[in-house]
C-alpha positions in Angstrom: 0.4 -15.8 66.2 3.8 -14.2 66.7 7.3 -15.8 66.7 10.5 -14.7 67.7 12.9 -15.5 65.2 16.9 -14.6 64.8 17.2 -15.6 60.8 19.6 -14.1 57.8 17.5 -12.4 55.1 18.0 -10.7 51.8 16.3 -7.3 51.5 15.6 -4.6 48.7 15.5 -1.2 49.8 15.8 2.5 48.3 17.7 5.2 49.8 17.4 8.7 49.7 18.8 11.4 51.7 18.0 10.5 55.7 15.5 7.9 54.5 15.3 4.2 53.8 12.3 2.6 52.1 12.2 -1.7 52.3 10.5 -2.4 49.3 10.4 -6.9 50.1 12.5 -9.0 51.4 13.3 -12.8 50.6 13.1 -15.4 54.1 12.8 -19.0 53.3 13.1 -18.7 49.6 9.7 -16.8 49.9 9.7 -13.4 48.8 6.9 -10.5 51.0 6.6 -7.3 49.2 6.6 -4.8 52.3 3.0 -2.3 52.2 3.9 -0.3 55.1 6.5 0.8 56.9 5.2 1.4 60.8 8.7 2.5 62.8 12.2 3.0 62.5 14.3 2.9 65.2 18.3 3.2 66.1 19.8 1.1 68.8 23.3 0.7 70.3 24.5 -3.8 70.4 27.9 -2.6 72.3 30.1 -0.6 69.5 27.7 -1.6 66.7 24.8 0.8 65.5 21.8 -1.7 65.2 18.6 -0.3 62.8 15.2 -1.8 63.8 12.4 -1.5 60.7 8.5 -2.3 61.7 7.0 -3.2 58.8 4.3 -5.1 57.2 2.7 -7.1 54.5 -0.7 -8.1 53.1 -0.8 -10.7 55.7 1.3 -10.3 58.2 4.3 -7.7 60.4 7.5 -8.1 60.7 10.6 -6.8 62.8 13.9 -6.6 60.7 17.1 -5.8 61.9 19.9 -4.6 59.9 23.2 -4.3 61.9 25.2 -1.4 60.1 28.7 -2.9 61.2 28.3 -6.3 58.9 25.6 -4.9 56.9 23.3 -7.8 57.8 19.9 -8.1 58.1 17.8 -10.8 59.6 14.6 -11.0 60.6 14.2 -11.0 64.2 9.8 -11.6 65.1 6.7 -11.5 62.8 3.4 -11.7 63.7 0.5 -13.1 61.1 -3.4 -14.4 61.5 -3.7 -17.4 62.9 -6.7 -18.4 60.9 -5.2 -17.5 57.5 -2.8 -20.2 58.8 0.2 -18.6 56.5 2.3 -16.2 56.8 
């Protein structure tokens, strides 16, 4: 199933030099420990620098967005198994 979604979230992340690893994140009190990262990508919102992050858990994918101006994230779609009936 997949849902569009525009929602604050907490992440934890490493940084290195030209690199950013999302280790989980926390949505609805719920915390997903991230198992892959799939695609990062860089996009302009106007004069903010937006940074979209593919990335995926045991049971479902996700599309974060951290906005570098705020330094926000939210979680913006996620798709998950229908039958497993949880995300």
């Amino acid at each position: 199933m997949y849902d569009r979604k525009h929602e604050h979230i907490n992440v934890t992340a490493s940084f290195a030099p030209f690199k950013i690893t999302i280790n989980s994140f926390e949505w609805r009190e719920r915390f997903y420990n991230v198992k892959e990262m799939h695609l990062i990508m860089k996009a302009g919102k106007g004069r903010e620098t937006v940074w979209i992050f593919s990335v995926s858990t045991d049971s479902a994918a996700f599309k974060l967005r951290f906005d570098s101006d705020s330094l926000e994230w939210f979680l913006e779609e996620l798709v998950w198994d229908e039958a497993a009936d949880s995300v």
